[in-house]
C-alpha positions in Angstrom: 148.5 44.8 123.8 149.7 45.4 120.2 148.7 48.6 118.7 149.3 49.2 115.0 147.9 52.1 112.2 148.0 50.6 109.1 146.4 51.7 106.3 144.4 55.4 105.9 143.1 56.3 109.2 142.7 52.9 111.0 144.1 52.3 113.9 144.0 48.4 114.8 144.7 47.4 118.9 144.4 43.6 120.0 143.7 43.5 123.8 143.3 39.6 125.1 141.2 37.9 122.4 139.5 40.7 120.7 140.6 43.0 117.7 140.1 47.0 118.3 139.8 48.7 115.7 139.3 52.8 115.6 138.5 55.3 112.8 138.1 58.8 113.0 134.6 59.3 111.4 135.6 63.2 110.9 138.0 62.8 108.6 137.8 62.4 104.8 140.7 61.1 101.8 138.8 62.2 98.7 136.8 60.3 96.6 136.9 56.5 95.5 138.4 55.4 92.4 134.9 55.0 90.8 133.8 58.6 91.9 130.8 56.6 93.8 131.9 57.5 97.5 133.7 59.6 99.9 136.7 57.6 101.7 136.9 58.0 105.3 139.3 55.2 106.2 140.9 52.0 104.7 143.5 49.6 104.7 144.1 49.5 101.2 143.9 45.6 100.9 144.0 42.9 103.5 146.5 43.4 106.2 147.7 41.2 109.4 146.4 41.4 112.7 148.8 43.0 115.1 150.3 39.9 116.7 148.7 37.6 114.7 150.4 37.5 111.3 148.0 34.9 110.4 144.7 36.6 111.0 143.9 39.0 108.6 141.9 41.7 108.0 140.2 44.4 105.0 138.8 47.7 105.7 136.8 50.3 104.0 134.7 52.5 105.7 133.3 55.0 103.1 130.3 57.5 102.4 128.2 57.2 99.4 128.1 59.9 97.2 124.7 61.4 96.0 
């Protein structure tokens, strides 16, 4: 198993074939660059797969603003 937090609050695990990947929903960075939504986790670009430098993967898990 490779574990790995990359990024703002993600947490990526590979275990056998399949990518894990956790984010506390409870937490919060501040808004986007836009202003639009609330950031709750995010890789900041695309990143490699623990263990398997060529698989990538981008994140952004965010809450729109109102």
């Amino acid at each position: 198993m490779h574990v790995q937090n990359q990024g703002q609050n993600v947490d990526l695990r590979v275990q056998g074939d399949r990518l894990i990947i956790t984010v506390d929903l409870s937490k919060s960075y501040g808004s986007s660059a836009s202003g639009k939504s609330q950031i709750i986790a995010t890789t900041a670009g695309n990143i490699a797969v623990p263990g398997r430098a060529e698989i990538k993967v981008g994140l952004n898990v965010y809450r729109p603003m109102r």
